[in-house]
GUDO-679898 format. One line per field, with one value per residue: residue number from 1; residue in three letters; chain; x, y, z of N, C-alpha, C, CB in turn. Coordinates in Angstrom, 1 decimal. Glycine has a CB too. Layout:
<sites>
n [NUM/...]
res [ALA/...]
chain [A/...]
n.east [X/...]
n.north [Y/...]
n.up [Z/...]
ca.east [X/...]
ca.north [Y/...]
ca.up [Z/...]
c.east [X/...]
c.north [Y/...]
c.up [Z/...]
cb.east [X/...]
cb.north [Y/...]
cb.up [Z/...]
</sites>
This chain:
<sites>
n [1/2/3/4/5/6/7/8/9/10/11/12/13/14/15/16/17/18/19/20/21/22/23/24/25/26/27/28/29/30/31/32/33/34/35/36/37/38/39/40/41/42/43/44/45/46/47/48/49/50/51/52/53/54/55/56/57/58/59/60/61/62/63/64/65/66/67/68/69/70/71/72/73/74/75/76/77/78/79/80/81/82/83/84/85/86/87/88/89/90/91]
res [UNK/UNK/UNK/UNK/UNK/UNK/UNK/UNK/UNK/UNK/UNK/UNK/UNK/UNK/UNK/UNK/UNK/UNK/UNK/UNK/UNK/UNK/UNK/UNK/UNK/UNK/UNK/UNK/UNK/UNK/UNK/UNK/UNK/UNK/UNK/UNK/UNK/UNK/UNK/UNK/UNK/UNK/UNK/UNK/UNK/UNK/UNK/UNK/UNK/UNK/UNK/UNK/UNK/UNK/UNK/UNK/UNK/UNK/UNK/UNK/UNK/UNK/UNK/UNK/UNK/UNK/UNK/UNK/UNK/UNK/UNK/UNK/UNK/UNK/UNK/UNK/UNK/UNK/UNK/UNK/UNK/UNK/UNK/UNK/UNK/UNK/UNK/UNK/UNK/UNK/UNK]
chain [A/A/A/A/A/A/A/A/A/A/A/A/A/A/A/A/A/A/A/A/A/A/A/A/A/A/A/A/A/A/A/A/A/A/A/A/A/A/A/A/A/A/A/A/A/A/A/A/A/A/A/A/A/A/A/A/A/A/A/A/A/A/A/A/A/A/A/A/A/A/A/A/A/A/A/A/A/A/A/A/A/A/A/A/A/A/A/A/A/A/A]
n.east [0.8/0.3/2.6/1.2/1.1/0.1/-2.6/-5.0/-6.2/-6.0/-4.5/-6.7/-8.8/-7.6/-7.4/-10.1/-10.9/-9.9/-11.0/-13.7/-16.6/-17.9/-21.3/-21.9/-23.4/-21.7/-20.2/-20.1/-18.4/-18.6/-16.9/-17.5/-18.0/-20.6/-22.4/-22.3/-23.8/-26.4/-26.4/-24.3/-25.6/-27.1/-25.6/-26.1/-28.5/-31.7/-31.0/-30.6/-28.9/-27.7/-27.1/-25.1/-24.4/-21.3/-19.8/-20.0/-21.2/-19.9/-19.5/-20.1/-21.0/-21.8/-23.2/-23.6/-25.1/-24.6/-25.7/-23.3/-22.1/-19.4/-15.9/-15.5/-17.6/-17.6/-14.8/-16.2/-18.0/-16.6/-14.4/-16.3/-17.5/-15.1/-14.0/-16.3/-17.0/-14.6/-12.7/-13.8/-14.0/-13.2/-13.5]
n.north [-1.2/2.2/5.2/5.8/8.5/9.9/11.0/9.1/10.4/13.0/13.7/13.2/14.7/17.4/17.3/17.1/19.5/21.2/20.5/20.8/22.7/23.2/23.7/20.3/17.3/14.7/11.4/8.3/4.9/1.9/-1.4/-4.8/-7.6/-9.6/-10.7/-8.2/-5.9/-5.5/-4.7/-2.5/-0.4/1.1/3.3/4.6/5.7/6.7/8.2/7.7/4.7/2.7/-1.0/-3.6/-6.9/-9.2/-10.9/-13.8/-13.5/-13.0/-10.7/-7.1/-4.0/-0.8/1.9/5.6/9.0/11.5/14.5/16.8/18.9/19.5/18.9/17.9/16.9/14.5/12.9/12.1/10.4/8.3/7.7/6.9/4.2/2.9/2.4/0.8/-0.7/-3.1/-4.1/-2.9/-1.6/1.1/3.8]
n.up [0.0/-0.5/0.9/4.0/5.3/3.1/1.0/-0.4/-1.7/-3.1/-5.4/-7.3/-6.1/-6.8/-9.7/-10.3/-9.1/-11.0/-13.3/-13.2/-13.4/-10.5/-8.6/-10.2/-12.2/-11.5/-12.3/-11.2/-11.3/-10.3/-9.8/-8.6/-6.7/-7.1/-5.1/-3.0/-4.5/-3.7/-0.8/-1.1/-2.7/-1.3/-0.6/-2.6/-2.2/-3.1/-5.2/-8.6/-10.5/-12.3/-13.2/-14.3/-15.5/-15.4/-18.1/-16.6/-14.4/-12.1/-11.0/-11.0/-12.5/-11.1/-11.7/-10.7/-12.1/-9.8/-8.3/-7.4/-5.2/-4.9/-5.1/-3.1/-2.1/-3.4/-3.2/-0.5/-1.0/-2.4/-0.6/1.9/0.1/-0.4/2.5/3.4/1.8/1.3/-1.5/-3.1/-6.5/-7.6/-10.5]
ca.east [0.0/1.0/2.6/0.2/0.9/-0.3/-4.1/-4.9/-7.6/-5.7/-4.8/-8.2/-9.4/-7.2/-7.6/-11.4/-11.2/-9.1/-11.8/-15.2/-17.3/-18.9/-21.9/-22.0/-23.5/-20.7/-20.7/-19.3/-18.4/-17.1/-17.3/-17.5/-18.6/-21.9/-23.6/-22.2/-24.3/-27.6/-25.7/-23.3/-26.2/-27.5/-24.9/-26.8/-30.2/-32.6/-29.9/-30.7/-28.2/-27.8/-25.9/-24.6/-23.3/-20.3/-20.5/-20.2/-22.4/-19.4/-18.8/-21.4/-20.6/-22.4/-22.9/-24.9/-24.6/-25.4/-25.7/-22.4/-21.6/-18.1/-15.0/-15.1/-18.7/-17.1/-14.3/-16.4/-18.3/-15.1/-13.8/-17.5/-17.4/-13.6/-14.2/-17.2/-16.6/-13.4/-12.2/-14.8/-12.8/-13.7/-13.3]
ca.north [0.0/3.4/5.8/6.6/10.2/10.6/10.8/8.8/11.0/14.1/14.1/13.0/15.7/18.2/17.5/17.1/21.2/21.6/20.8/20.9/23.7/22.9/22.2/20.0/16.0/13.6/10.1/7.6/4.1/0.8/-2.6/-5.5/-8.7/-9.1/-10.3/-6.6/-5.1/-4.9/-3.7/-1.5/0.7/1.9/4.2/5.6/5.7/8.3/8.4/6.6/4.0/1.1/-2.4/-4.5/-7.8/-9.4/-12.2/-14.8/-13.4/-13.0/-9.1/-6.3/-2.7/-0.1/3.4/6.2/10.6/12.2/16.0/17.0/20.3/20.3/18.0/17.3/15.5/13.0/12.0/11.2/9.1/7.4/7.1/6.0/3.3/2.7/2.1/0.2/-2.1/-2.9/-4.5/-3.2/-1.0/2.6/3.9]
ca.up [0.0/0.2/2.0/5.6/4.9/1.3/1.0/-1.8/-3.0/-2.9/-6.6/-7.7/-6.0/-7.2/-10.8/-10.2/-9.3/-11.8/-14.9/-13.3/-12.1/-9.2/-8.8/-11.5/-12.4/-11.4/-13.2/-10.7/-11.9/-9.7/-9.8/-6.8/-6.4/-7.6/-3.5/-2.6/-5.2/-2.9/0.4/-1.9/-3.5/0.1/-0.7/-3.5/-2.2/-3.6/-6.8/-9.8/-11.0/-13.4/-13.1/-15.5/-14.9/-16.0/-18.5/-15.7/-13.6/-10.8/-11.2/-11.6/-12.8/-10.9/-12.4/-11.2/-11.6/-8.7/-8.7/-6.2/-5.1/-4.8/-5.4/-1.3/-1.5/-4.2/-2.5/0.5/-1.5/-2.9/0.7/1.9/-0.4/0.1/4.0/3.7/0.6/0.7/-2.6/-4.6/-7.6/-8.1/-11.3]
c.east [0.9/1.7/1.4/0.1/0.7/-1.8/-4.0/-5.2/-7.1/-5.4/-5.8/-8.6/-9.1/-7.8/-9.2/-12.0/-10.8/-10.1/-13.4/-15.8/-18.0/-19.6/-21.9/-23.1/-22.1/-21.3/-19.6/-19.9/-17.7/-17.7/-17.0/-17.8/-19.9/-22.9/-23.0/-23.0/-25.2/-27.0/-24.8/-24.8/-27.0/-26.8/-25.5/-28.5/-30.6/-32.1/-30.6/-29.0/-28.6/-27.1/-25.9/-23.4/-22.5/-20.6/-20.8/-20.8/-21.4/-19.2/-19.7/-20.4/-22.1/-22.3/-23.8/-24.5/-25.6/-25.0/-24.6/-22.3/-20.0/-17.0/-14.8/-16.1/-18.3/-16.2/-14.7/-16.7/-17.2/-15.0/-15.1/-17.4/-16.0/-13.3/-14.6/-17.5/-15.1/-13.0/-12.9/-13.4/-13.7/-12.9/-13.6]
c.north [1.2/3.6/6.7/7.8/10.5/10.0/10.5/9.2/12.7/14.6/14.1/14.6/16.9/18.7/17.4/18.9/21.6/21.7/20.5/21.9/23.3/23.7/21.8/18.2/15.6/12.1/8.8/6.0/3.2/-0.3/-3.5/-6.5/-9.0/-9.4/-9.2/-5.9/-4.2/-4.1/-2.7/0.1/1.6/3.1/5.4/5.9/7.3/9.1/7.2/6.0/2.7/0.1/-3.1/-5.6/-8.7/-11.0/-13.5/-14.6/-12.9/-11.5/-8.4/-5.1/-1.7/1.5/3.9/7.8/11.1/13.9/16.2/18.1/20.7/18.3/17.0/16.1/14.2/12.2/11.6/10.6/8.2/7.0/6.5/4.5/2.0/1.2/1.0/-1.3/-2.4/-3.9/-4.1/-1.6/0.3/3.0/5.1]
c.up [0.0/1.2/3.3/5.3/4.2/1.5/-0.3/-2.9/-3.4/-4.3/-7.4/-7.5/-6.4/-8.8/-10.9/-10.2/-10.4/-13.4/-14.9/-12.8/-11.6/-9.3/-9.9/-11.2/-12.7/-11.7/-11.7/-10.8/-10.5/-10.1/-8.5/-7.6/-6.5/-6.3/-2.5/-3.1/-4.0/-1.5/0.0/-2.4/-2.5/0.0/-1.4/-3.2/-2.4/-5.0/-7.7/-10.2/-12.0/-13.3/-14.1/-15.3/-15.4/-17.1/-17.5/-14.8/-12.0/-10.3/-11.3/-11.4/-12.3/-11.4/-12.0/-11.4/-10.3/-9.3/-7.1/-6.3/-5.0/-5.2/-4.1/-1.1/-2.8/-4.0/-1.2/0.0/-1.6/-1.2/1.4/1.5/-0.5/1.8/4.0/3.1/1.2/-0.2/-3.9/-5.3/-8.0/-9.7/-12.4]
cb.east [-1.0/0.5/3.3/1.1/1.4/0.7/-5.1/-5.1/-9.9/-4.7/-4.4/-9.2/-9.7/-6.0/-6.9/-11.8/-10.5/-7.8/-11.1/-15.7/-17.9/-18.6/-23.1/-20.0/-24.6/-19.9/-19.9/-19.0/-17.8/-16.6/-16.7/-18.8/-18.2/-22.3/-23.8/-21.0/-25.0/-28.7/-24.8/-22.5/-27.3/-27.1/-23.8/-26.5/-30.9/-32.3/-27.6/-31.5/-27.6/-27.6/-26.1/-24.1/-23.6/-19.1/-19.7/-19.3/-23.5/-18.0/-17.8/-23.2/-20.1/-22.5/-22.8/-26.3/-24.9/-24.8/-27.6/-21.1/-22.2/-17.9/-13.7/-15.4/-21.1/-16.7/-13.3/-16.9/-18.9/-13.4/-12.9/-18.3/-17.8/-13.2/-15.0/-18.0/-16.5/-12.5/-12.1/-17.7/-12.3/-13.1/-13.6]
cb.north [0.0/4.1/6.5/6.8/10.9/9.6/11.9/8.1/11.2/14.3/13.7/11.7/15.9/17.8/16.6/16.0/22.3/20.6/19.5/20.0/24.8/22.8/21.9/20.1/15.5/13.7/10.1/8.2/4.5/0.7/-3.2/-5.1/-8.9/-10.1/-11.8/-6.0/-5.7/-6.3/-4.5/-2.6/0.1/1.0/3.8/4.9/5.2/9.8/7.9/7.3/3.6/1.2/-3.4/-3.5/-8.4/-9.3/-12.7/-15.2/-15.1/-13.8/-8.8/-6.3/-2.6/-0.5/3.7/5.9/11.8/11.8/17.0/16.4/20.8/21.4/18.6/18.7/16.3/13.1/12.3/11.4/9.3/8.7/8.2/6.6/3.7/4.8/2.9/1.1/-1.5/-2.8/-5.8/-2.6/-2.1/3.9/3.2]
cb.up [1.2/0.5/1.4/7.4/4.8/-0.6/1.5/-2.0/-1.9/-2.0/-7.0/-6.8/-5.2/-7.0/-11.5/-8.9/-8.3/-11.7/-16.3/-12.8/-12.4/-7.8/-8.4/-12.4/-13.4/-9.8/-15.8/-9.3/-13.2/-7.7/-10.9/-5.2/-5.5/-9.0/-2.3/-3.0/-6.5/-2.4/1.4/-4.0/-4.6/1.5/-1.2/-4.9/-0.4/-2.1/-6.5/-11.4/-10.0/-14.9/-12.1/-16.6/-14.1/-14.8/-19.6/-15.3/-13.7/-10.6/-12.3/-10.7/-14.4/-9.9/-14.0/-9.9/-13.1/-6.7/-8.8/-5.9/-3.9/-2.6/-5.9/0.4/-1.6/-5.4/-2.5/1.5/-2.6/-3.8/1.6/1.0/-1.2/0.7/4.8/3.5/-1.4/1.5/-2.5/-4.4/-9.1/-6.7/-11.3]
</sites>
């Protein structure tokens, strides 16, 4: 893993100020394990999303836009899901 002292999201979020004006619709993309999906999307409640699952059925791709106000409420999400999942793959 990293370095402890480097936040991982710190470039993300940089470049995220860098070419969006807030507020804006953010598109956020991950994938998991497909019996994560239903305890994963709790995250998104009251958001629309779509899933799509992998030819084998072991993987699903979750996508939904939310409307965020700033670059700070996208990397909580990220770290949200980070925390809470852990292996699923942001993207």
């Amino acid at each position: 893993m990293g370095d402890p002292g480097v936040d991982p999201y710190a470039s993300l979020q940089s470049k995220l100020d860098e070419v969006v004006v807030w507020p804006s619709v953010y598109t956020f993309k991950f994938i998991m394990k497909t019996e994560l999906v239903a305890r994963f999307v709790v995250l998104l409640e009251g958001h629309t999303y779509t899933t799509r699952a992998s030819g084998e059925g072991r993987h699903t791709a979750v996508t939904a836009e939310l409307f965020m106000e700033s670059s700070t409420e996208v990397i909580a999400l990220y770290r949200r899901a980070a925390e809470q999942f852990p292996g699923v793959i942001a993207l």
